[in-house]
C-alpha positions in Angstrom: 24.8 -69.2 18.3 27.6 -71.7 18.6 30.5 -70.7 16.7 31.8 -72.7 13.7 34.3 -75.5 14.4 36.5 -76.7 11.6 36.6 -80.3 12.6 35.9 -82.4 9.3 32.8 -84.7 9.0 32.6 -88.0 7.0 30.1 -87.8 4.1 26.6 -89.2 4.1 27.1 -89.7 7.8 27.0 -87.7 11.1 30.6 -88.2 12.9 33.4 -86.4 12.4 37.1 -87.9 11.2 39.2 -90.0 13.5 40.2 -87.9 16.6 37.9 -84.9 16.4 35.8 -83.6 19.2 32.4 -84.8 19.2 29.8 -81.5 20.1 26.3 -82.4 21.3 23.5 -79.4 21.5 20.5 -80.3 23.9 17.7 -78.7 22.1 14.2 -78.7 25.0 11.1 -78.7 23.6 9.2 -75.7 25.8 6.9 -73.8 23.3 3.5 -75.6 23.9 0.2 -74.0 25.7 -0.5 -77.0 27.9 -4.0 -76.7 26.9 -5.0 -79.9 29.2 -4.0 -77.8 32.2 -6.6 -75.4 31.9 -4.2 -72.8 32.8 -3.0 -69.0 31.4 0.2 -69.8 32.9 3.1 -71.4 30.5 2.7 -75.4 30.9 6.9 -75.9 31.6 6.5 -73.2 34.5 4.4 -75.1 36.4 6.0 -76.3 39.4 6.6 -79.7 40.6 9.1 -80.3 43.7 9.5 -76.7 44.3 10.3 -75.5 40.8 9.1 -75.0 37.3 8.8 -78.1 35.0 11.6 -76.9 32.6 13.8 -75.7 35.2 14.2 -79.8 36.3 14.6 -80.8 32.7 17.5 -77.8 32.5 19.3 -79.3 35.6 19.5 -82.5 34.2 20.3 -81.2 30.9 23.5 -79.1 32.0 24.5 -82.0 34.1 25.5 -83.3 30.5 26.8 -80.5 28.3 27.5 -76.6 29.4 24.5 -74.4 29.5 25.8 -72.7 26.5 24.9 -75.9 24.3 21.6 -76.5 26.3 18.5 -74.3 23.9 15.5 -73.9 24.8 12.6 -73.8 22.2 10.5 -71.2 23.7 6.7 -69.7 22.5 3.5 -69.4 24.2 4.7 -67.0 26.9 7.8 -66.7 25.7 9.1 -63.6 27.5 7.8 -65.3 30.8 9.6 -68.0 30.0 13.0 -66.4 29.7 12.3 -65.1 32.2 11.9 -67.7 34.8 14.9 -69.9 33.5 17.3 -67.0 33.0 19.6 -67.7 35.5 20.5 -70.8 33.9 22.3 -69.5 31.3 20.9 -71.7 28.8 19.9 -70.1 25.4 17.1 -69.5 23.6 14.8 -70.1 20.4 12.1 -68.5 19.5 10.0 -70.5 18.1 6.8 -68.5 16.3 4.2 -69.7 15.8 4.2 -72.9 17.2 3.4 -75.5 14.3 4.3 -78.5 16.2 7.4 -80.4 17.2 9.3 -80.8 14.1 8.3 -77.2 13.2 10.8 -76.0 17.0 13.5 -77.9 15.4 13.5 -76.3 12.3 13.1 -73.0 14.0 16.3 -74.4 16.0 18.3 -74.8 12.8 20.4 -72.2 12.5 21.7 -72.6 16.6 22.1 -76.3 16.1 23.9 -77.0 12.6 27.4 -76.5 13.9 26.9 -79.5 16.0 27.5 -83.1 15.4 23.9 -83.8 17.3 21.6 -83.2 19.4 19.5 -84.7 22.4 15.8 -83.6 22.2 13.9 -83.6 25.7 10.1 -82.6 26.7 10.1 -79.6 28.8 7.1 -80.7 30.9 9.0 -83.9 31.1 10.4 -83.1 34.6 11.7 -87.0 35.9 14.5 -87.3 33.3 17.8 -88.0 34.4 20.9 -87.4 33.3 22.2 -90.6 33.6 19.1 -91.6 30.8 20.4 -88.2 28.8 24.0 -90.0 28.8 22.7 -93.1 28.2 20.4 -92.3 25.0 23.3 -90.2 23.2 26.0 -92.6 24.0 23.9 -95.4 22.6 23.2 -93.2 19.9 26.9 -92.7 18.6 27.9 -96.3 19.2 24.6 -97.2 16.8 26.2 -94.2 14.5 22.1 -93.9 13.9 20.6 -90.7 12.2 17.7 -91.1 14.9 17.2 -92.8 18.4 14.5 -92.8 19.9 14.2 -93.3 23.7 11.4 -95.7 24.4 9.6 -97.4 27.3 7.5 -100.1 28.5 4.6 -99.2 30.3 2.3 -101.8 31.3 -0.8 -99.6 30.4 0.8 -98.1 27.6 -2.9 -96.6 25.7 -2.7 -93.5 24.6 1.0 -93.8 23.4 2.8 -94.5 20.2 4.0 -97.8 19.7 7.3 -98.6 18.8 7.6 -101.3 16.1 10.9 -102.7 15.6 12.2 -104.4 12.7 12.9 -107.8 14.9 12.3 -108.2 18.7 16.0 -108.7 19.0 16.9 -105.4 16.8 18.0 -102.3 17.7 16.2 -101.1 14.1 12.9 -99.5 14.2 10.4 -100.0 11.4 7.8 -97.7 12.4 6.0 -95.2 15.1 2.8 -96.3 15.3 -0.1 -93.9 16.8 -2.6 -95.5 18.8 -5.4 -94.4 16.2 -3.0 -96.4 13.6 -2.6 -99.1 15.5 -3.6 -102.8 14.9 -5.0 -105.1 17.6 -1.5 -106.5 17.6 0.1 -103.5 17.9 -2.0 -102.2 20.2 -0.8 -105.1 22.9 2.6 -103.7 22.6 4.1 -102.3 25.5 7.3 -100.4 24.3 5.8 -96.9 23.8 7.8 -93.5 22.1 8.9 -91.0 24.9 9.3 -88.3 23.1 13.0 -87.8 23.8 15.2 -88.5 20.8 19.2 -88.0 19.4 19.5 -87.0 16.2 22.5 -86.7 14.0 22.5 -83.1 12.9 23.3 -83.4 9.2 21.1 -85.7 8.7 18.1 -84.3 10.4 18.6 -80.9 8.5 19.1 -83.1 5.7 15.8 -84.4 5.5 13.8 -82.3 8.1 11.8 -80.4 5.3 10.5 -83.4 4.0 8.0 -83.6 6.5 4.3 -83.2 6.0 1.1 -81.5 7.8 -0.6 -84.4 7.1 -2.4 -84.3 10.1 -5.7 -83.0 11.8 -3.9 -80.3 13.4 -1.8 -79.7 10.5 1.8 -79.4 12.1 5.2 -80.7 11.6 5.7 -83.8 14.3 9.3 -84.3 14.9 7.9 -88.3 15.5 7.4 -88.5 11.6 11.2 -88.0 11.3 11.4 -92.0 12.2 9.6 -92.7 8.6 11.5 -89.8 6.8 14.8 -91.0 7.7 13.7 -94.6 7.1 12.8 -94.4 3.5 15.8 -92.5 2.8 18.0 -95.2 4.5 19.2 -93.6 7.3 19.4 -95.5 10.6 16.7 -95.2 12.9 17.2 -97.2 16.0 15.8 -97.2 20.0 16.6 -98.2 23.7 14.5 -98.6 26.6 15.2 -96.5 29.4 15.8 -98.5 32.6 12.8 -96.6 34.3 9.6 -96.2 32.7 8.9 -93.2 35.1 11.3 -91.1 34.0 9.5 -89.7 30.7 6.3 -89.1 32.0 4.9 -85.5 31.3 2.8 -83.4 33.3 -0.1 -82.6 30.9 -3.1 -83.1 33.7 -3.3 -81.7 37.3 -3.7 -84.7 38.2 -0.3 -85.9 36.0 1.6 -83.1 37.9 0.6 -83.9 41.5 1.3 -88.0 41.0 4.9 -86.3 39.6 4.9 -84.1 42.3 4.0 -86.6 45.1 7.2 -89.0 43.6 9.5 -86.6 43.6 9.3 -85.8 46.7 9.4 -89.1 47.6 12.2 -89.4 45.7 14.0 -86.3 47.3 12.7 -88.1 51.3 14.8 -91.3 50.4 17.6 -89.5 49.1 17.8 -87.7 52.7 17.4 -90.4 54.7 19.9 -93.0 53.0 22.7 -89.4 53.8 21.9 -90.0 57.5 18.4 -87.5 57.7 15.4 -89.3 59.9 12.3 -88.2 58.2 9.0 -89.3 60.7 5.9 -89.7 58.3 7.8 -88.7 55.2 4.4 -88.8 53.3 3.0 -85.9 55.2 6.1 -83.6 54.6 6.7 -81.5 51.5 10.4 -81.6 50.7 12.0 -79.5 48.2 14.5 -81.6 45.4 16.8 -78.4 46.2 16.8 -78.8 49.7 19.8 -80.0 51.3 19.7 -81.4 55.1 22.8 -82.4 56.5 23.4 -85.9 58.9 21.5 -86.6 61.9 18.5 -83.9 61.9 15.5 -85.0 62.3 12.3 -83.5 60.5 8.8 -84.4 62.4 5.7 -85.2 60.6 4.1 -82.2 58.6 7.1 -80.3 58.0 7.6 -78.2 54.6 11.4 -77.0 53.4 11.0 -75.4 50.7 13.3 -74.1 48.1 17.0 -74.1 48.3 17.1 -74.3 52.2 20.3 -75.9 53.9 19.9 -77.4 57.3 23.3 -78.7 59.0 23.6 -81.6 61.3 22.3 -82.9 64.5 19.0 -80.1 64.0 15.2 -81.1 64.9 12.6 -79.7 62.8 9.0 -80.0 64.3 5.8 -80.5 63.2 4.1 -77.9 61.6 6.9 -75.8 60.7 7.3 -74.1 57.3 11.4 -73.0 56.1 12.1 -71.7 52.9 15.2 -70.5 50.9 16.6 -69.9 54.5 19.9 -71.5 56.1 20.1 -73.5 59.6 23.1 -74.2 61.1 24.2 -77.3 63.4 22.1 -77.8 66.2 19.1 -75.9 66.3 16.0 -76.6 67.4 12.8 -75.3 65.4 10.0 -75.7 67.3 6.2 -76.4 66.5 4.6 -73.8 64.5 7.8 -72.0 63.1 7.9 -69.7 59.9 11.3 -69.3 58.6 11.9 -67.3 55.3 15.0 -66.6 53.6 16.4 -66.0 57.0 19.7 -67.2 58.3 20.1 -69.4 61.6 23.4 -69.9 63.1 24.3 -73.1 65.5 22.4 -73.9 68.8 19.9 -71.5 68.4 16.4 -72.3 69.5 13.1 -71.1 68.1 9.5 -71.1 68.5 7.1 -72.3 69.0 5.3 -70.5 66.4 8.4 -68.0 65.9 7.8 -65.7 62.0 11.8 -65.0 61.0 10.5 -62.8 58.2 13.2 -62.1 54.9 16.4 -60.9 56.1 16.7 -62.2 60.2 19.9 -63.0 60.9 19.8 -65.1 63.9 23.3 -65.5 65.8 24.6 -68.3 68.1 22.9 -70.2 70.7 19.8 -66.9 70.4 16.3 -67.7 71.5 13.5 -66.5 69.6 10.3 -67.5 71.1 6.7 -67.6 71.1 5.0 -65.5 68.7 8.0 -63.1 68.2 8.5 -61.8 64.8 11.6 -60.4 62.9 12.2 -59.1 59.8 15.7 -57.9 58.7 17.4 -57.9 61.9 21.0 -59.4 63.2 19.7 -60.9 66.6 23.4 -61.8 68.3 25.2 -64.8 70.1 23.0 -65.6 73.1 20.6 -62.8 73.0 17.3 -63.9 73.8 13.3 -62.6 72.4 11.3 -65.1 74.0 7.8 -63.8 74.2 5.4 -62.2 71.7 7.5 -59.5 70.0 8.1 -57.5 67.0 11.3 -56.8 66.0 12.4 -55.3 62.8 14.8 -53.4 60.6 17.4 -53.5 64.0 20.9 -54.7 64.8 21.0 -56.7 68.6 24.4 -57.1 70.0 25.4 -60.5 72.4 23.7 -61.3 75.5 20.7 -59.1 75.3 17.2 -59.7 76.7 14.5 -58.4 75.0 11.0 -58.5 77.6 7.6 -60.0 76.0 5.8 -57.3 74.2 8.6 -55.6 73.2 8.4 -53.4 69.8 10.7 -51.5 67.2 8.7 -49.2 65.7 10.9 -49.1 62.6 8.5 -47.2 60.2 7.3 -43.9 60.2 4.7 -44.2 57.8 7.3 -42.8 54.7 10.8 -44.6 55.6 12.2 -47.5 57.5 14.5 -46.3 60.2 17.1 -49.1 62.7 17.4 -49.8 66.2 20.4 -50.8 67.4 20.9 -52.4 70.6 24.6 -52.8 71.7 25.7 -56.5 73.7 24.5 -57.0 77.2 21.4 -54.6 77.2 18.3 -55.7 79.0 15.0 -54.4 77.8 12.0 -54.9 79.7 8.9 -56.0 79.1 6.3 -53.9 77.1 8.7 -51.7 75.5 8.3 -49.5 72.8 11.5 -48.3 70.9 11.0 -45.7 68.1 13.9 -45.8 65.8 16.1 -44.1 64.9 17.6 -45.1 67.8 20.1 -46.5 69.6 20.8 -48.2 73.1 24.5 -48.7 74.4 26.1 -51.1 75.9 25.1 -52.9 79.0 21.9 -50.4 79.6 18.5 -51.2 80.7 15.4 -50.4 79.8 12.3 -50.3 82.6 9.5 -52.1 81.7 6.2 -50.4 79.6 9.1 -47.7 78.3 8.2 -45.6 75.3 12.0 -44.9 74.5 12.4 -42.1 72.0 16.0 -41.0 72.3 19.4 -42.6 72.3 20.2 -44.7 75.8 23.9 -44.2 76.5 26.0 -47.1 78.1 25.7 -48.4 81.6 22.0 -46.0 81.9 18.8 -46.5 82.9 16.2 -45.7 80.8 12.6 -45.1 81.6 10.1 -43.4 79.2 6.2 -43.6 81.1 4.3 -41.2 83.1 4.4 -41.2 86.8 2.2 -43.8 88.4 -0.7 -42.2 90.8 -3.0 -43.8 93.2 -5.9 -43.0 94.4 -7.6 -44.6 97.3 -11.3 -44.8 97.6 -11.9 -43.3 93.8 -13.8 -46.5 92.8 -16.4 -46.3 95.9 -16.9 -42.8 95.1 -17.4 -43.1 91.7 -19.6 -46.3 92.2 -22.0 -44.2 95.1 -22.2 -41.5 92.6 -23.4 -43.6 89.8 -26.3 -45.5 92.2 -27.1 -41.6 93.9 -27.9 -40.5 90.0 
């Protein structure tokens, strides 16, 4: 809870003396079921451009005040919900049951009413900006309104409540109008209610408990707050936000992909206006926390996922899948690749269809090639694992080879044990190393080795049986088979 601040508020208003600090709260509305969804997950923690709906509507948020002033009205899945947005550092409200909007704000009260006021945003409402956030509680104090109410005009605007204002010229509203309310007039109007609003805080919890459950699903709608305030002379005023697409919730599947799909799209132009050539950005899935520095190029069919970070001058090709993982300048992923939480360094080439598994560490200028695997491993500058190989829980020094087929057999069907292989060694094809272990520096390894036993530096090691040969034992066996 915020704590109490002594500066001195103006009666019958909302804004404090000459000189004092102005505190805003951001109060998020992310109780509801999301019964439209069909879903037994929370409605704000479904995910559009890589992450949950309230977690955009959180960024945005903070972008404005500290995540200290940022609450979050939580309910259906409430623990889940915490959960997921934790790391935020936003706070909480509990809000239970959930009897509607107005009901989470008067849950809210006691967080909120050291506050001169507060912005109220949709949680599933993941396109908001915080230039629009800015924008709606600047107008707000200049208006010194009780209530604003952030509006758009849609040009299919059914469904909505209408905004009626007092004059088409006035910044005054007269009424929120529902749909099912609505004249034939009123129903041609195109400025609809968002759902986002600033309120001055003592005058919402001035007035908040007059409202009613006059309603078929008997709750408290914060939207009925317009009326309220009205009829007790407060000033209820609105502004249009500059794009319409900014308060559209996800409350459909189909609402979320079509928010999904422009985000994206969004998150493409962004790259490409800092320097990024995206081929066929409509077939790639692009993370908004992704981060891709100048001149790298991304090929059709590509998905970077989560909070990646790919430097300059990189190709990405088709087909590949990154997440959470970090490329440096000037590598080359080839076709096929999947790269997971994994960290690349410069110049190193991979693929195609290389699996860097949580964990890989690949060093400098290193190959990793065809069908090679890695998990948890620090592959180092200029070592090379070209060919259909597993390679896991180990440590690989500079300038090693490591021959197709090769394997560390890092589990012993109770623990995970390391390999470590020192700078320069060569191991040879088919190779099976059975950690723990450790080769030194500058040894080899012969080909189709089972190595069980530490390899010192500058040695030879060879771990197969002794080849034999022996002439004529297929024509015997074959005469023996047609005598029987």
């Amino acid at each position: 809870m915020p704590k109490s601040r002594k500066s001195k508020r103006v009666t019958g208003g909302s804004f404090s003396a000459p000189g004092a600090t102005r505190k805003s709260a951001i109060a998020i509305l992310a109780a509801g079921k999301g019964t439209r969804l069909k879903s037994r997950h929370p409605k704000v923690l479904h995910e559009v451009g890589g992450q949950a709906l309230l977690a955009h509507v959180i960024a945005a948020a903070k972008k404005i005040v500290p995540p200290e002033d940022v609450f979050a009205i939580i309910g259906h899945e409430a623990e889940r919900v915490r959960q997921a947005v934790a790391h935020t550092g936003v706070q909480f409200v509990l809000q239970q049951p959930q009897r509607g909007t107005g009901h989470a704000l008067m849950t809210a009260g006691e967080a909120l009413r050291d506050y001169d006021d507060v912005v109220v945003l949709s949680g599933d409402a993941p396109m908001i900006t915080a230039n629009t956030i800015s924008r709606l509680r600047q107008f707000h104090r200049q208006k010194k309104a009780a209530m604003t109410i952030l509006t758009a005009h849609l040009a299919h605007p059914a469904g909505y409540g209408r905004v009626v204002r007092k004059t088409r010229t006035s910044d005054e509203v007269r009424a929120i109008v529902e749909e099912k309310s609505a004249t034939p007039a009123q129903k041609k109007m195109k400025e609809i209610n968002s759902g986002f609003y600033a309120f001055s805080v003592p005058a919402l919890y001035r007035y908040l408990d007059r409202l009613g459950t006059d309603n078929p699903h008997a709750e408290f709608y914060l939207t009925d707050m317009a009326a309220v305030l009205g009829k007790a002379g407060e000033r209820v005023v609105a502004v249009a936000a500059d794009d319409p697409q900014e308060i559209l919730g996800g409350n459909t599947r189909a609402e979320l992909v079509a928010i999904d799909r422009q985000l994206r799209m969004q998150k493409g132009r962004q790259l490409m206006n800092e320097g990024v050539t995206i081929f066929y950005p409509e077939t790639c899935v692009i993370d908004t926390g992704v981060e891709i520095a100048p001149d790298t190029v991304v090929e059709p069919f590509v998905q970077i996922l989560g909070t990646t970070r790919i430097g300059a001058e990189c190709r990405i090709r088709s087909f590949s899948v990154i997440r959470n993982s970090v490329i440096g300048d000037g590598v080359l992923v080839r076709p096929g690749c999947v790269i997971d939480e994994s960290h690349v360094q410069a110049g190193a080439v991979l693929g195609p269809y290389s699996h860097l598994r949580p964990g890989s560490e690949i060093g400098e200028g290193a190959h990793v090639g065809n069908f090679v695997e890695t998990k948890k491993i620090r592959l180092g500058k200029g070592s090379k694992a070209n060919h259909l190989t597993y390679l896991g829980d180990a440590e690989i020094g500079a300038g090693v080879n490591i021959g197709a087929g090769t394997i560390t057999c890092n589990y012993d069907g109770r623990h995970k044990h390391k390999t470590v292989i020192e700078d320069g060694v060569f191991v040879g094809s088919d190779s099976t190393l059975v950690a723990p272990l450790r080769v030194g520096r500058d040894a080899y390894i012969g080909a189709a080795s089972c190595i069980t036993e530490d390899v010192p530096p500058d040695s030879l090691a060879v771990g197969r049986s002794r080849q034999i040969v022996k002439e004529g034992w297929v024509r015997t066996r074959r005469a023996s088979k047609s005598g029987s």
